[in-house]
mmCIF entry with sequence, helices, sheets and N, C-alpha, C, O atoms, coordinates in Angstrom:
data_MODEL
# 
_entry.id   MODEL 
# 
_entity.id                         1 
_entity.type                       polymer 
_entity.pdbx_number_of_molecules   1 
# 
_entity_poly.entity_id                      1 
_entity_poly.type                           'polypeptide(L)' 
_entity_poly.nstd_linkage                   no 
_entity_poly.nstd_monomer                   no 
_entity_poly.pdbx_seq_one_letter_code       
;(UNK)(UNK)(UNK)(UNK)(UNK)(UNK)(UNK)(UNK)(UNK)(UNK)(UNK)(UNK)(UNK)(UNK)(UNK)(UNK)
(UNK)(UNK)(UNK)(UNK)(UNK)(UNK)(UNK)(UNK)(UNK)(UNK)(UNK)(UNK)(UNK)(UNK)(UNK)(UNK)
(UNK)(UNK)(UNK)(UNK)(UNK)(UNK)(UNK)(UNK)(UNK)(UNK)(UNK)(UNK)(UNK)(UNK)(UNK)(UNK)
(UNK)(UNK)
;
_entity_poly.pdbx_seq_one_letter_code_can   XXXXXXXXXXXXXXXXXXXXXXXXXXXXXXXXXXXXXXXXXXXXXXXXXX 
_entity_poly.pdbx_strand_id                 A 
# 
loop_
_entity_poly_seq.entity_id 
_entity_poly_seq.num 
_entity_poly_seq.mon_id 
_entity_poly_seq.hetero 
1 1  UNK n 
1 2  UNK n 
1 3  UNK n 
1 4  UNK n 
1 5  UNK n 
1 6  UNK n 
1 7  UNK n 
1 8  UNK n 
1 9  UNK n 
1 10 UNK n 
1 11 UNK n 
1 12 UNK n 
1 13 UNK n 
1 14 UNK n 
1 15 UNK n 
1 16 UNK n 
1 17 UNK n 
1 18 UNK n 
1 19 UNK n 
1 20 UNK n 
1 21 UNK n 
1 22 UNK n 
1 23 UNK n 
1 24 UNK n 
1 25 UNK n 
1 26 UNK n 
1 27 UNK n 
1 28 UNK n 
1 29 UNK n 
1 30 UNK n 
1 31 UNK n 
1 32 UNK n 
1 33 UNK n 
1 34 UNK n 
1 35 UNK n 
1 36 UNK n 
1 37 UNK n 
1 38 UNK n 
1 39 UNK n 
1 40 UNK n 
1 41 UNK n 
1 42 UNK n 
1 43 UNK n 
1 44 UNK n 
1 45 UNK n 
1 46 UNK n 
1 47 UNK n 
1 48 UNK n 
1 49 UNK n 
1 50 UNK n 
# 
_struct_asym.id          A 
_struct_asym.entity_id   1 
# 
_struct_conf.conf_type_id            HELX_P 
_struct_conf.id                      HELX_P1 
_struct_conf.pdbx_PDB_helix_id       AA1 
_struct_conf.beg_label_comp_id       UNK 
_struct_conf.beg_label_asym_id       A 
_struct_conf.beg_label_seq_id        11 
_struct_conf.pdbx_beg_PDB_ins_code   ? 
_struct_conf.end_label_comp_id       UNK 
_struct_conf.end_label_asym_id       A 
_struct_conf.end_label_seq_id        47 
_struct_conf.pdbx_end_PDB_ins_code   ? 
_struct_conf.beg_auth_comp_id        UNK 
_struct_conf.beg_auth_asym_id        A 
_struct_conf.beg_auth_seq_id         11 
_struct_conf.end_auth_comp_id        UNK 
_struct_conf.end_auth_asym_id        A 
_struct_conf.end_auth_seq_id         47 
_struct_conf.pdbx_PDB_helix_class    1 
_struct_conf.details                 ? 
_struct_conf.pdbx_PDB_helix_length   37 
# 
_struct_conf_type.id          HELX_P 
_struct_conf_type.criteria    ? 
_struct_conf_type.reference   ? 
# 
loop_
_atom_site.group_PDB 
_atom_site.id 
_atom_site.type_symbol 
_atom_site.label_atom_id 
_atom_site.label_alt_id 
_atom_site.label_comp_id 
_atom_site.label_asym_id 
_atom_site.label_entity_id 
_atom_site.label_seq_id 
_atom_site.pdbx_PDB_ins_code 
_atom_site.Cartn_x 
_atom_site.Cartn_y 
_atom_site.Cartn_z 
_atom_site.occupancy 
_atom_site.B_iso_or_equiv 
_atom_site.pdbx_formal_charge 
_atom_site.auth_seq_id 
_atom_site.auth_comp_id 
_atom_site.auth_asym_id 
_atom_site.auth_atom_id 
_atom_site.pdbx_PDB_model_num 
ATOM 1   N N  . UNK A 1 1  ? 13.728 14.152  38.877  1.00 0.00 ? 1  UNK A N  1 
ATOM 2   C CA . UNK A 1 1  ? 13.088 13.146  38.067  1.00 0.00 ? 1  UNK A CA 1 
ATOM 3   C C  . UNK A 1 1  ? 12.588 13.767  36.769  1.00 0.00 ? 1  UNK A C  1 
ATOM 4   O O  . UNK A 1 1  ? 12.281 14.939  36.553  1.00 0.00 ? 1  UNK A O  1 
ATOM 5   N N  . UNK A 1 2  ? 12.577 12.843  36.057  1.00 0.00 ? 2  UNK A N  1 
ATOM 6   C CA . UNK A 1 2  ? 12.269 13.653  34.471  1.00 0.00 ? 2  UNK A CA 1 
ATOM 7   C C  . UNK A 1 2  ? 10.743 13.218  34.205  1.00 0.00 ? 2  UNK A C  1 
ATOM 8   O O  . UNK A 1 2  ? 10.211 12.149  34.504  1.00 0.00 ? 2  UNK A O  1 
ATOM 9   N N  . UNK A 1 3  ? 10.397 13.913  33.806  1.00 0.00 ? 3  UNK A N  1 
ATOM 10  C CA . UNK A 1 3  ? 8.991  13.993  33.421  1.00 0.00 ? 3  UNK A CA 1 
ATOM 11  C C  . UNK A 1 3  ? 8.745  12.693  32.492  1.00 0.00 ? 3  UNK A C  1 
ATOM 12  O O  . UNK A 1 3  ? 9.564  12.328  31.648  1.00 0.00 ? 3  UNK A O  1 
ATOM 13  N N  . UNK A 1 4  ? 7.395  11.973  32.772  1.00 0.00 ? 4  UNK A N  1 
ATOM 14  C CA . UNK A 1 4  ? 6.978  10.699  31.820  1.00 0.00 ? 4  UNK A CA 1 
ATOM 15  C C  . UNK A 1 4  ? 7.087  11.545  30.286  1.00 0.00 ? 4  UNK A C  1 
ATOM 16  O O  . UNK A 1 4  ? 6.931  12.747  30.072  1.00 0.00 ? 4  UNK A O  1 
ATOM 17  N N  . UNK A 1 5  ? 7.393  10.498  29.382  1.00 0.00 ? 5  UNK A N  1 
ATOM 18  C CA . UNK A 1 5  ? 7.410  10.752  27.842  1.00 0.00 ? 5  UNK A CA 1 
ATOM 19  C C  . UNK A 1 5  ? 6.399  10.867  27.512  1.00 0.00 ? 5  UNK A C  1 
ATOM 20  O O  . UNK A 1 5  ? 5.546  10.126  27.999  1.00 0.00 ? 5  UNK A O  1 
ATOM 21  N N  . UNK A 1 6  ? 5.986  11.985  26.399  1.00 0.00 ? 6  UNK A N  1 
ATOM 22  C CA . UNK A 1 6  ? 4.870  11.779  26.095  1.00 0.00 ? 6  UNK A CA 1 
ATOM 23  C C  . UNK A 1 6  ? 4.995  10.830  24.400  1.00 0.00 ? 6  UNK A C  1 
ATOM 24  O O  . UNK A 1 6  ? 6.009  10.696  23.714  1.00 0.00 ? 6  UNK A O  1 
ATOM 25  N N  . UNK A 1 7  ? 3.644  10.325  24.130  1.00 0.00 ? 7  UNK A N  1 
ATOM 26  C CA . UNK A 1 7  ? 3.658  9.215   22.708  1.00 0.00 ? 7  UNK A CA 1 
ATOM 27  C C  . UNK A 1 7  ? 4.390  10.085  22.001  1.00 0.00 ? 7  UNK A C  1 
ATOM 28  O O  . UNK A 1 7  ? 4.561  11.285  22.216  1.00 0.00 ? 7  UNK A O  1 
ATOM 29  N N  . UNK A 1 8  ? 4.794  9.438   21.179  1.00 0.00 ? 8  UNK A N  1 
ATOM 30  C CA . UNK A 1 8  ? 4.764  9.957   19.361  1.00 0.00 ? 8  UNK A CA 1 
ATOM 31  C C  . UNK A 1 8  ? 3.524  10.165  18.583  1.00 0.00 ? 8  UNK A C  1 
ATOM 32  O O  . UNK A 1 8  ? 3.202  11.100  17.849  1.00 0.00 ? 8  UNK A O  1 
ATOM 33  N N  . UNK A 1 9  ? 2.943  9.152   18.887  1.00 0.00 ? 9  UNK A N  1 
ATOM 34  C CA . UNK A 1 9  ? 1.658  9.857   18.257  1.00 0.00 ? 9  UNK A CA 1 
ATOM 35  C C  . UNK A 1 9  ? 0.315  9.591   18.905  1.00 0.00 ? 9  UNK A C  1 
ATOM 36  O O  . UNK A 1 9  ? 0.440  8.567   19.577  1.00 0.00 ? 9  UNK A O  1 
ATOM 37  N N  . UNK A 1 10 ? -0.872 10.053  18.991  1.00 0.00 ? 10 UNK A N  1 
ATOM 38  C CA . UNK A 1 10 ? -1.614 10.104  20.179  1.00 0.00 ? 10 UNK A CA 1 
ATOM 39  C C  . UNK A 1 10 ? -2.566 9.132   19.758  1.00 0.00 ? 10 UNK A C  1 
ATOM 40  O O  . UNK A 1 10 ? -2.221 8.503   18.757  1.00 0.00 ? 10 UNK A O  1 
ATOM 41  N N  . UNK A 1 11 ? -3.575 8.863   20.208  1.00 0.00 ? 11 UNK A N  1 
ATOM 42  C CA . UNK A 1 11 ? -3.997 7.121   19.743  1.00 0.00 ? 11 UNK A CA 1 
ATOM 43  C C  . UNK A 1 11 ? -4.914 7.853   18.205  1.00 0.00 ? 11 UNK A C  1 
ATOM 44  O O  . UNK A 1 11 ? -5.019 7.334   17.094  1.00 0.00 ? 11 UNK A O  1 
ATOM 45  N N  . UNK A 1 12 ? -5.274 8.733   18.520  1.00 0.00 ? 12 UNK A N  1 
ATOM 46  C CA . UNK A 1 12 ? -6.584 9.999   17.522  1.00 0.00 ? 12 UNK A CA 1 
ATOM 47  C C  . UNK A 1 12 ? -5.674 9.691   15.954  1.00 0.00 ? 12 UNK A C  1 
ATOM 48  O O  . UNK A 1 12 ? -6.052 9.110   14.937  1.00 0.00 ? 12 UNK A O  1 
ATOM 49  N N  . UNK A 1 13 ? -4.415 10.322  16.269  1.00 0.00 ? 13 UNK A N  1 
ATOM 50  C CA . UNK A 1 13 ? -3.099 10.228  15.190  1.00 0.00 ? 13 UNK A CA 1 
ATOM 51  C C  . UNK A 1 13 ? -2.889 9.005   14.735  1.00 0.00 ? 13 UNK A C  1 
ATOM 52  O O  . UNK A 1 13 ? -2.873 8.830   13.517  1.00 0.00 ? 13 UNK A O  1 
ATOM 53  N N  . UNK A 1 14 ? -2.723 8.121   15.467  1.00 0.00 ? 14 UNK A N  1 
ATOM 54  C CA . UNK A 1 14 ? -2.241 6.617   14.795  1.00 0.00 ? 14 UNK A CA 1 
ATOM 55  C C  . UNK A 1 14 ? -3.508 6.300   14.212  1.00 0.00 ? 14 UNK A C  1 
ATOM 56  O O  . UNK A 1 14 ? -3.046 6.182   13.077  1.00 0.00 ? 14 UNK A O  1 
ATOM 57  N N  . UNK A 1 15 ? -4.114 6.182   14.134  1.00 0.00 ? 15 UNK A N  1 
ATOM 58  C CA . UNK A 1 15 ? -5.292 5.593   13.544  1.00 0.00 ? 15 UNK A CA 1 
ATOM 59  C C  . UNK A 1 15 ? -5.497 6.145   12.360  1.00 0.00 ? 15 UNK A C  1 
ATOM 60  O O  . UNK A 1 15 ? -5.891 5.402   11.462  1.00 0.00 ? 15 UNK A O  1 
ATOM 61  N N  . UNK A 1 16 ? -5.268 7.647   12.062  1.00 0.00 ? 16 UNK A N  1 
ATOM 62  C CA . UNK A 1 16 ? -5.305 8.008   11.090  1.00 0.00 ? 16 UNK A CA 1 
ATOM 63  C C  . UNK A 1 16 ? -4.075 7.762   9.825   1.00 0.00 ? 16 UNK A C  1 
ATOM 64  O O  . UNK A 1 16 ? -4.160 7.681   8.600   1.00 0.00 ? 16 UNK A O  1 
ATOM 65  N N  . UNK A 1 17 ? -2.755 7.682   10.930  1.00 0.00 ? 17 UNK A N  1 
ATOM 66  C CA . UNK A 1 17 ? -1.622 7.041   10.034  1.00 0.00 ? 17 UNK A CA 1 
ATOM 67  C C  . UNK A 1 17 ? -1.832 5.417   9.347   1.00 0.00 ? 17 UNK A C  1 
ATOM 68  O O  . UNK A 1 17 ? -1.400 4.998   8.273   1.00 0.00 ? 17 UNK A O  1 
ATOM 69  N N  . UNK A 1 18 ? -2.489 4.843   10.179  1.00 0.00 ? 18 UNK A N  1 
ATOM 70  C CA . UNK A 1 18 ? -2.699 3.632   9.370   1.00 0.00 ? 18 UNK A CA 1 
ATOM 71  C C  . UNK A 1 18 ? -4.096 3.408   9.194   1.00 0.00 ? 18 UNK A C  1 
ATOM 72  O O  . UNK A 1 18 ? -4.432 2.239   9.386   1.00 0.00 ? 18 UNK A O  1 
ATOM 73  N N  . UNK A 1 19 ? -4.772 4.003   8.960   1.00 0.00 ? 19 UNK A N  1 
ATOM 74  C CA . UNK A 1 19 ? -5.943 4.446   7.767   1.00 0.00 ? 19 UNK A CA 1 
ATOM 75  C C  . UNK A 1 19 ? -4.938 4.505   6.692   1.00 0.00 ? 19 UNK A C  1 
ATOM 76  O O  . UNK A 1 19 ? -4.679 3.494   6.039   1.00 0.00 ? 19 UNK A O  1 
ATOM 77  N N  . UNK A 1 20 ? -4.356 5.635   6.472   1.00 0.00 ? 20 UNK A N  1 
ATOM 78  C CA . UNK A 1 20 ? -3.757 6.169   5.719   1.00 0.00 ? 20 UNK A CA 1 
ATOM 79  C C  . UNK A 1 20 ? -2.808 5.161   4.383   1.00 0.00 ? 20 UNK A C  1 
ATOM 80  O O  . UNK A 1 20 ? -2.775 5.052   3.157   1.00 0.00 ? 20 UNK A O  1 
ATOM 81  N N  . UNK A 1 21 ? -1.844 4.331   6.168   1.00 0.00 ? 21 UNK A N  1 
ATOM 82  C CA . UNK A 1 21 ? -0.724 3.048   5.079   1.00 0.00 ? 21 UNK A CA 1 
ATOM 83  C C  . UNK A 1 21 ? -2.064 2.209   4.326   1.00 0.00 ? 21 UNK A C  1 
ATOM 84  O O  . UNK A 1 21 ? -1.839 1.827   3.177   1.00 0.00 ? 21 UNK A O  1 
ATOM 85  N N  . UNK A 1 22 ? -3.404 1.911   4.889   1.00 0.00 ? 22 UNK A N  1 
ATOM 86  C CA . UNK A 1 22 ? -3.940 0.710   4.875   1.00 0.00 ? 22 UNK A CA 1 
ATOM 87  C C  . UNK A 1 22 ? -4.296 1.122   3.234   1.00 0.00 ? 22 UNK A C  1 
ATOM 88  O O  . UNK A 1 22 ? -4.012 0.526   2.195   1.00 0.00 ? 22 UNK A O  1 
ATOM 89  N N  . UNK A 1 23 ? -4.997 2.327   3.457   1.00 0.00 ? 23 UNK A N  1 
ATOM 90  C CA . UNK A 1 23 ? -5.465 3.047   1.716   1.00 0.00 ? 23 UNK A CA 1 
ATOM 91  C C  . UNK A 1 23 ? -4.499 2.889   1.085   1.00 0.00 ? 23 UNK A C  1 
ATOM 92  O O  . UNK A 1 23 ? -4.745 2.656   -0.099  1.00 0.00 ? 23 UNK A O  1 
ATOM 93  N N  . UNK A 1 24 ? -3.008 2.921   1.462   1.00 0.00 ? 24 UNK A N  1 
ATOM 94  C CA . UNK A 1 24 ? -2.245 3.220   0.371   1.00 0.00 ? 24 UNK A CA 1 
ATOM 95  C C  . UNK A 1 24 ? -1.805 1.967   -0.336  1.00 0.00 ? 24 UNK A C  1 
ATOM 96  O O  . UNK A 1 24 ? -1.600 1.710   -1.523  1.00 0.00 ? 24 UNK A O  1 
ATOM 97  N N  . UNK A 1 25 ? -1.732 1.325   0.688   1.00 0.00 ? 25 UNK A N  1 
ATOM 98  C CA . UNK A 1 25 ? -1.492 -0.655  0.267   1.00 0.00 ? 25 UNK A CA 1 
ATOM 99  C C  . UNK A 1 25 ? -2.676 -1.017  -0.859  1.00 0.00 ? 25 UNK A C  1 
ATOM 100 O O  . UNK A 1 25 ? -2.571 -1.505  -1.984  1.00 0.00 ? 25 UNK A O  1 
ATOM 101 N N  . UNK A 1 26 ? -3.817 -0.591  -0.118  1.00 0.00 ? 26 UNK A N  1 
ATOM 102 C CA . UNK A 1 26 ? -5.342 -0.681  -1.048  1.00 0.00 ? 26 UNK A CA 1 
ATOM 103 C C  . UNK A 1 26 ? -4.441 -0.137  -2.878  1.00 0.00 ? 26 UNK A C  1 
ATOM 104 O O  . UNK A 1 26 ? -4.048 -0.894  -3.766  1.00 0.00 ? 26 UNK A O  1 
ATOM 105 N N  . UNK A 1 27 ? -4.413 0.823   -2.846  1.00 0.00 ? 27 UNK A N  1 
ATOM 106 C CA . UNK A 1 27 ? -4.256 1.547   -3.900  1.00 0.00 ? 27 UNK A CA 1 
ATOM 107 C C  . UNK A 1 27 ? -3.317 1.054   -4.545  1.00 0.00 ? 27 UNK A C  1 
ATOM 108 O O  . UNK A 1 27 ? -3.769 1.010   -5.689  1.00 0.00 ? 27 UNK A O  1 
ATOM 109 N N  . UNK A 1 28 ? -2.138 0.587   -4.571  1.00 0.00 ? 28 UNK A N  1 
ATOM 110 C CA . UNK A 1 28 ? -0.799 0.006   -4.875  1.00 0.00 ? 28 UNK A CA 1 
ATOM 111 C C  . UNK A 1 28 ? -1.174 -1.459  -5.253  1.00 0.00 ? 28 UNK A C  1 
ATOM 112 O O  . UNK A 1 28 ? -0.561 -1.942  -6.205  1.00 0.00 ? 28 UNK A O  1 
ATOM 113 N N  . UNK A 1 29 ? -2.129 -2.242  -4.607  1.00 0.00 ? 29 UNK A N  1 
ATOM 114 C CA . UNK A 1 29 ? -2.645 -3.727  -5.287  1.00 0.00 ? 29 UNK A CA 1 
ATOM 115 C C  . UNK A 1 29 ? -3.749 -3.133  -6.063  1.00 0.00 ? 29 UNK A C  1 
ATOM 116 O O  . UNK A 1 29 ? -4.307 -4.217  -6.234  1.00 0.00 ? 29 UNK A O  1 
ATOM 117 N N  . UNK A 1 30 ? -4.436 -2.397  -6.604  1.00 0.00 ? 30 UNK A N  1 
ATOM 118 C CA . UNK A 1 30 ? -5.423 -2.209  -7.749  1.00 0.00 ? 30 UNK A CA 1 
ATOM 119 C C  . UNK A 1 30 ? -4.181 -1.805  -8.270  1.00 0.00 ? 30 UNK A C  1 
ATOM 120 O O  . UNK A 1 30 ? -3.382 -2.737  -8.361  1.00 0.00 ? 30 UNK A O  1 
ATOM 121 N N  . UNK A 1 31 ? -3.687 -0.490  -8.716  1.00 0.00 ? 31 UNK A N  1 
ATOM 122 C CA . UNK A 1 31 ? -2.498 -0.280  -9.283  1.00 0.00 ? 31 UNK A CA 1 
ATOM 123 C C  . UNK A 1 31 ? -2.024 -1.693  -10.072 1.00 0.00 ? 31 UNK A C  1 
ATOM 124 O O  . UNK A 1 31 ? -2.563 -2.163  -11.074 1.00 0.00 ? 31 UNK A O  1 
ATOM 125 N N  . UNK A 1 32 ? -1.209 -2.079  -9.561  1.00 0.00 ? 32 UNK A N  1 
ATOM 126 C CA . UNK A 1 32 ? -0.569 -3.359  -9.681  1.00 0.00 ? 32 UNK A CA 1 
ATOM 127 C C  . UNK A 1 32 ? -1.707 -4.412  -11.012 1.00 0.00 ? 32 UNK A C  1 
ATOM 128 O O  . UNK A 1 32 ? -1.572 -4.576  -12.225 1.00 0.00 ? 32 UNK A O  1 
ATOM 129 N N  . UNK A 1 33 ? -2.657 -4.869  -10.111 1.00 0.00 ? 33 UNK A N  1 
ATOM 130 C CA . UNK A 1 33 ? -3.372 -5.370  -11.094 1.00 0.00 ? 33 UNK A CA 1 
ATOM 131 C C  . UNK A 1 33 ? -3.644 -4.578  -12.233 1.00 0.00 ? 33 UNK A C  1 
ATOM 132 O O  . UNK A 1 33 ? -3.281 -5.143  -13.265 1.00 0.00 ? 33 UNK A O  1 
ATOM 133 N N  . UNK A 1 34 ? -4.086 -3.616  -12.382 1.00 0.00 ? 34 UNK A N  1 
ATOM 134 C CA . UNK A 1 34 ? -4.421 -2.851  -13.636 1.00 0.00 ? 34 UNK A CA 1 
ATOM 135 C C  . UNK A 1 34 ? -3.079 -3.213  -14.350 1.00 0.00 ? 34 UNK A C  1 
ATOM 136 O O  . UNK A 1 34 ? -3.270 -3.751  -15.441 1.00 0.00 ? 34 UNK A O  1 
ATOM 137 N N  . UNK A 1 35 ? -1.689 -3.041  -13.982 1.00 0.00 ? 35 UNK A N  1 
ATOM 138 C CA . UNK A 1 35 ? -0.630 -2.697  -14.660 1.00 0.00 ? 35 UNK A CA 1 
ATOM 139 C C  . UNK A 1 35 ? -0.362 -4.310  -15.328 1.00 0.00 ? 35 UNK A C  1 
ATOM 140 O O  . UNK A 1 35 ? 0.041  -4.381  -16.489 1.00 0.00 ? 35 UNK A O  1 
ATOM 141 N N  . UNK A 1 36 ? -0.566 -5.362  -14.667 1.00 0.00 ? 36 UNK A N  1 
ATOM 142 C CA . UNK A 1 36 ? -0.490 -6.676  -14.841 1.00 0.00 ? 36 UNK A CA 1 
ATOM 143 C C  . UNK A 1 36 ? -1.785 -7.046  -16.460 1.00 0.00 ? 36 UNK A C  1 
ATOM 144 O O  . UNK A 1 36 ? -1.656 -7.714  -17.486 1.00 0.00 ? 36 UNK A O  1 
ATOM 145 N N  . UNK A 1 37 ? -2.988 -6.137  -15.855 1.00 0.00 ? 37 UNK A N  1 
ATOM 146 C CA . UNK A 1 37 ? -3.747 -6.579  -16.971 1.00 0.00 ? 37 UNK A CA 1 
ATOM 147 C C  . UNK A 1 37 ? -3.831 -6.002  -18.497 1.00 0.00 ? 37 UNK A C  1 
ATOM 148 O O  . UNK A 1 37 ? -4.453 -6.482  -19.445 1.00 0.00 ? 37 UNK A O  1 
ATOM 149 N N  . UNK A 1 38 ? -2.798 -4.506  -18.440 1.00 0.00 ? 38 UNK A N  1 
ATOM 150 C CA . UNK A 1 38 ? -2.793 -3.720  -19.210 1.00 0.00 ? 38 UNK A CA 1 
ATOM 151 C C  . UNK A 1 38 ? -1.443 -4.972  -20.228 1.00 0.00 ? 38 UNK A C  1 
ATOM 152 O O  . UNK A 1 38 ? -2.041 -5.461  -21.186 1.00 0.00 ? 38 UNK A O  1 
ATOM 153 N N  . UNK A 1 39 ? -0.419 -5.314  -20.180 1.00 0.00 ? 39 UNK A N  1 
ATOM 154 C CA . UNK A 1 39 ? 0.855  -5.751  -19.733 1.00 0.00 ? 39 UNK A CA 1 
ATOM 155 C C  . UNK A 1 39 ? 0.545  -7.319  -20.453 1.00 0.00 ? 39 UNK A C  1 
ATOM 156 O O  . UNK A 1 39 ? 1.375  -7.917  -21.137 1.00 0.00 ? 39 UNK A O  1 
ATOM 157 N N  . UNK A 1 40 ? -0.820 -7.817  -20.135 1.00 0.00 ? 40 UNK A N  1 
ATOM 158 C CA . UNK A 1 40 ? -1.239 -9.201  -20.324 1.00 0.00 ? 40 UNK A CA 1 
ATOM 159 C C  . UNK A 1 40 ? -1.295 -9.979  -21.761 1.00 0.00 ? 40 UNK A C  1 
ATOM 160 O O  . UNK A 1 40 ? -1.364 -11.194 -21.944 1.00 0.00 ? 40 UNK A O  1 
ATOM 161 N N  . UNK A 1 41 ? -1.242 -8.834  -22.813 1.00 0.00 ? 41 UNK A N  1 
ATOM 162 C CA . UNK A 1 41 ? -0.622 -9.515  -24.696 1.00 0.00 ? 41 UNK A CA 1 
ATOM 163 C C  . UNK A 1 41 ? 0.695  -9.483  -24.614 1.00 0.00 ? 41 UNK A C  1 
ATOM 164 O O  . UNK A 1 41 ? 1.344  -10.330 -25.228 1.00 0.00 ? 41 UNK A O  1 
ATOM 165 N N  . UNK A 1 42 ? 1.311  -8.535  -23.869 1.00 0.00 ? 42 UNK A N  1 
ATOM 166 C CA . UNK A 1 42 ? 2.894  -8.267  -24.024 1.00 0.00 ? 42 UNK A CA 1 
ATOM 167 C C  . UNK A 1 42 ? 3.537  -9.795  -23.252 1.00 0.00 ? 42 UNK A C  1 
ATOM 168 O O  . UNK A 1 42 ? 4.331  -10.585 -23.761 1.00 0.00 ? 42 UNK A O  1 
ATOM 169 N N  . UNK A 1 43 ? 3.041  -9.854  -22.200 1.00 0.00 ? 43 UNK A N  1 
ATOM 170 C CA . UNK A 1 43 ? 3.557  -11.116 -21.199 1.00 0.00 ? 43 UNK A CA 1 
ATOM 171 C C  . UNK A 1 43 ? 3.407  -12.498 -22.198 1.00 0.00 ? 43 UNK A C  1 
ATOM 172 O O  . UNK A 1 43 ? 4.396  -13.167 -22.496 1.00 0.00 ? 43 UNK A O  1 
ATOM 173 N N  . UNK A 1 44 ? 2.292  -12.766 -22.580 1.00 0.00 ? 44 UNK A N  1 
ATOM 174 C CA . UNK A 1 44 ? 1.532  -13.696 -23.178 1.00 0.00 ? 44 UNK A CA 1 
ATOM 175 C C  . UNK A 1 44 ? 3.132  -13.911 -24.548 1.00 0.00 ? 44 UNK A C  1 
ATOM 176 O O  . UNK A 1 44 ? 3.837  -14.900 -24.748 1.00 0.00 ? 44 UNK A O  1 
ATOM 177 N N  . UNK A 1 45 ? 3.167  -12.419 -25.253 1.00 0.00 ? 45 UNK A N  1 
ATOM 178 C CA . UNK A 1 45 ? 3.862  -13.172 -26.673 1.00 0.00 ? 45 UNK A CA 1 
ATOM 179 C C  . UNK A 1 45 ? 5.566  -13.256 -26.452 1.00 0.00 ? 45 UNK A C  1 
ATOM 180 O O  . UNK A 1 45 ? 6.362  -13.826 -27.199 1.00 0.00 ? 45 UNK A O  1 
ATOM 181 N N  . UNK A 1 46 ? 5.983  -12.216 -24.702 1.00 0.00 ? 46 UNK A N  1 
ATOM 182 C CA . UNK A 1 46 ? 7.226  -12.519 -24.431 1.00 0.00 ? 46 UNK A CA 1 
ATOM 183 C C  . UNK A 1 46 ? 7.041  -14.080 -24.114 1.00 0.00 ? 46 UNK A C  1 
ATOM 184 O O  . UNK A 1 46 ? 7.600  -14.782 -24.956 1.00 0.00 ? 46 UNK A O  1 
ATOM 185 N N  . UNK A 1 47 ? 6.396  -14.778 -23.110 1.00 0.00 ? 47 UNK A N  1 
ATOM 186 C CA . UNK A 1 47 ? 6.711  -15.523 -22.256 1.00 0.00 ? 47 UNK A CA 1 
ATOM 187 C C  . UNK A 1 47 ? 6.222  -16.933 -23.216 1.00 0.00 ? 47 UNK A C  1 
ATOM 188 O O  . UNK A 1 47 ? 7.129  -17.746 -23.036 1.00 0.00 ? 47 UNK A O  1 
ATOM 189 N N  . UNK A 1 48 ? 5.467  -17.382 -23.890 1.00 0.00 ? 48 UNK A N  1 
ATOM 190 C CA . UNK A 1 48 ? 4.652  -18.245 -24.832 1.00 0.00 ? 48 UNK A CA 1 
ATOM 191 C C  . UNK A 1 48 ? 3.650  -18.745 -23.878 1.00 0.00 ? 48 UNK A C  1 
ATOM 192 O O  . UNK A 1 48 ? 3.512  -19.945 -23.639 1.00 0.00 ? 48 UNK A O  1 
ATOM 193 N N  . UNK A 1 49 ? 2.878  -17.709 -23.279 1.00 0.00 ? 49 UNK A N  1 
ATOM 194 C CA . UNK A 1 49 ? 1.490  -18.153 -22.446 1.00 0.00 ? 49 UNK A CA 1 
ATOM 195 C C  . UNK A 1 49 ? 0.246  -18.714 -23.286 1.00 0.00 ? 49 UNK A C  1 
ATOM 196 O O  . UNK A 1 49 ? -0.125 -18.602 -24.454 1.00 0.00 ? 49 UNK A O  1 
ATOM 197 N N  . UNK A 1 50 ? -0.170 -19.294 -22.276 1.00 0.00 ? 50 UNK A N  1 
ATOM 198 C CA . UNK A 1 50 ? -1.599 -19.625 -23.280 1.00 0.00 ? 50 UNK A CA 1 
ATOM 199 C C  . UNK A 1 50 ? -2.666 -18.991 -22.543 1.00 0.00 ? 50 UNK A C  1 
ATOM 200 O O  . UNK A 1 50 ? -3.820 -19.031 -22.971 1.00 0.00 ? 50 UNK A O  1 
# 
């Protein structure tokens, strides 16, 4: 008989991996907005925004 599998990652580990995705999602929508608000005369005189 073969020995039970052990996880991929141990519960200590996962938690820290998605800490990790959760910050990075965090970081990527501020990102984003900044880049949208920097971007916001350029959009405005491509697009004819008001």
């Amino acid at each position: 008989m073969k020995p039970a599998a052990t996880p991929w990652l141990s519960p200590e580990r996962r938690r820290w991996v998605i800490l990790g995705v959760v910050f990075a999602a965090m970081v990527l929508n501020y990102v984003d907005r900044q880049i949208v608000s920097v971007l916001k005369p350029t959009l405005k005189a491509e697009f004819g925004l008001d």
